[in-house]
N, C-alpha and C positions, 0 to 999 in steps of 0.2 A: 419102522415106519408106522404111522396114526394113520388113521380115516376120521376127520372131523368135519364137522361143520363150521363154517366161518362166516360172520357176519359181512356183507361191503354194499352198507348203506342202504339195511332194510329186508335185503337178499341176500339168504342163507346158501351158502356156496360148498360143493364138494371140495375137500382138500385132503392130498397127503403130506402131513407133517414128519419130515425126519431130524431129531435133534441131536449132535454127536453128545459125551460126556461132559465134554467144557468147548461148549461153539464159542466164534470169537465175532459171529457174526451170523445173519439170516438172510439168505437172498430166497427172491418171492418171482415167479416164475408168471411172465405173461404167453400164453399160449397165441398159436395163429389159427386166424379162422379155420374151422374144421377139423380141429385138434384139440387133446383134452390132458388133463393130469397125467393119464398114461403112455403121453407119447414118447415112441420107444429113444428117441434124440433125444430130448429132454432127460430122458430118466439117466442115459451116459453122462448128460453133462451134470446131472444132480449128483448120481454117484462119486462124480472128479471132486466135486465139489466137498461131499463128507469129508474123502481123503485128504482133504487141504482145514478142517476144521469148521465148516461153516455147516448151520442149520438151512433146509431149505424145506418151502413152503409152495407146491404145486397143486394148483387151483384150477376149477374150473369156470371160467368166467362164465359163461351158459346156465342155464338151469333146463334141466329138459325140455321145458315148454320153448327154452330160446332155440334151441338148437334145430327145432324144428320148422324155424324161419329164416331166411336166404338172407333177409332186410337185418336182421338181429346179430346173424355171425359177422356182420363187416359194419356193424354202427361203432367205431371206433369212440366219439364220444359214452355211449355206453360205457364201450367195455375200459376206458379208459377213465370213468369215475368211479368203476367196480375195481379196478387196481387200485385208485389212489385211497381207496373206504378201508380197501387191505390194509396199506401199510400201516393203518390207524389200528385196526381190530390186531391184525399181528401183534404188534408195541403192547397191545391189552394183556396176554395170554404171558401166564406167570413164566412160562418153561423160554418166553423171547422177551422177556423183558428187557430195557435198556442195550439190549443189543444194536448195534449200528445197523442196518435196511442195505442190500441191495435189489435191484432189480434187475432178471433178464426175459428180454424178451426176442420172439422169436416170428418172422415172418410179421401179418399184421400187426400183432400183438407188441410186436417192438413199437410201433408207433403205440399204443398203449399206456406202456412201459415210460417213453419217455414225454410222454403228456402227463403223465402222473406225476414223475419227479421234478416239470416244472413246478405242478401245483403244492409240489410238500418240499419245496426244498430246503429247509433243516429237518426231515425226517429221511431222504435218500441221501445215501452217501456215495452212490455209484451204479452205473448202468450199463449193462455189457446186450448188445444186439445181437444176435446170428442169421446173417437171411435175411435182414429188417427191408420193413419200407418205410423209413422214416418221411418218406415223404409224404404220407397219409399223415403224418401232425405240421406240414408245412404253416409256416406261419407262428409257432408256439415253440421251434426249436431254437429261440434264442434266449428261453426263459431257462433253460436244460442248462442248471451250473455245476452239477455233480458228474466227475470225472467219468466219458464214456466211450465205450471199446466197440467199434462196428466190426464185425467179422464176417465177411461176405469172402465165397469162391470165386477165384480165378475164372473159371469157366462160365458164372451169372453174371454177365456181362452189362445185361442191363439195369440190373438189381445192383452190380458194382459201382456203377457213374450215380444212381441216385445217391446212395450211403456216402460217396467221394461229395457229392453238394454236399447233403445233410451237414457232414462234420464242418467245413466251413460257418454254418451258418448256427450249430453250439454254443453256446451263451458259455460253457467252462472247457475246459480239455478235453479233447477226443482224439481220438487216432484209430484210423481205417485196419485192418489186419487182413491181410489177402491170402487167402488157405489155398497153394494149388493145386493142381489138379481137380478141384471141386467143385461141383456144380451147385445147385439152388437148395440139395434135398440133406447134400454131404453124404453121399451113398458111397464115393470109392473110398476104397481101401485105406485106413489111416486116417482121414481129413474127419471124419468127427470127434477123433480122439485128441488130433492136433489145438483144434475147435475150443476139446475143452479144457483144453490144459491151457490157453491163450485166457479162459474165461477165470479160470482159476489163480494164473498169475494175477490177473488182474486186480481181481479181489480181494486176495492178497496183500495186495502192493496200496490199496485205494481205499480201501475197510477199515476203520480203525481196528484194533482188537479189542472186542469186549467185554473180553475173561476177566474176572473179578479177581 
């Protein structure tokens, strides 16, 4: 893993870069409000994800001075132009060049996550949610044509019925994945690994390979 700096449109952004020997692919991580590169869910499912081939790119969409503001962690247009500035500066950086983009996000940030890939859709090849509120991009999810995975717990009940609208109203493929016994955090036992191995199929399955 790298600690770099990454441009997204002006603001230079913490990021940990990990690239395996031959990635077949880059997925770029939207974090949720009040969460950062090092969240420890995240970094599981970034892990699944090495072992399946792919480079991934965990960001912080904040800059210290944002994080310090209440109005700033939950301005979804922000943080959703700071991902879409990503998937551009990504593409720039020799080590992910011509590699196929996915995106996942998590909590707010899923809503993010897939506001960006309406706006770059021939640079997102796929979108995988965990926890999302996709209902925070209500209105822009019919622009979302890149095939995408919502994975919500059985137990987030009401977090589950929004993601079940959301997919209907996906401009390409989506399909719901209901982890159970799992609530909103994926604290029991088993269900973040489930989580990410559903994320990694995914990827897999929806990523071209970019291996040269």
């Amino acid at each position: 893993m790298t600690s770099i700096l990454i441009d997204a449109g002006g603001v230079a952004l913490d990021a940990d870069l990990s690239v395996p020997a031959y990635p077949s692919g880059v997925v770029l991580f939207a974090h949720g409000a009040g969460s950062s590169r090092h969240s420890p869910r995240n970094t599981v499912v970034a892990e699944r994800l090495h072992r399946a081939g792919f480079a991934t790119l965990l960001v912080d969409l904040l800059t210290p001075v944002d994080s310090l503001s209440e109005e700033a962690r939950y301005d979804i247009p922000r943080l959703a132009g700071r991902v879409t500035a990503l998937v551009r500066s990504a593409g720039e950086r020799p080590e992910l060049a011509g590699l196929p983009v996915g995106l996942f996000g998590a909590s707010s940030g899923a809503a993010a996550a897939l506001i960006a890939a309406g706006e770059r859709p021939g640079d997102v090849a796929a979108v995988v949610c965990r926890g999302g509120r996709p209902d925070l991009a209500t209105g822009l999810l019919g622009r979302v044509w890149a095939p995408t995975l919502l994975i919500v717990g059985a137990l987030d009940t009401g977090v589950l019925e929004l993601n079940r609208r959301a997919a209907g109203e996906l401009g390409g493929k989506s399909e719901v994945a209901v982890i159970a016994r799992a609530g909103h955090l994926f604290e029991e036992p088993g269900t973040l690994a489930e989580a990410a191995d559903w994320t990694a199929a995914w990827f897999v399955e929806h990523l071209p390979d970019g291996r040269k």
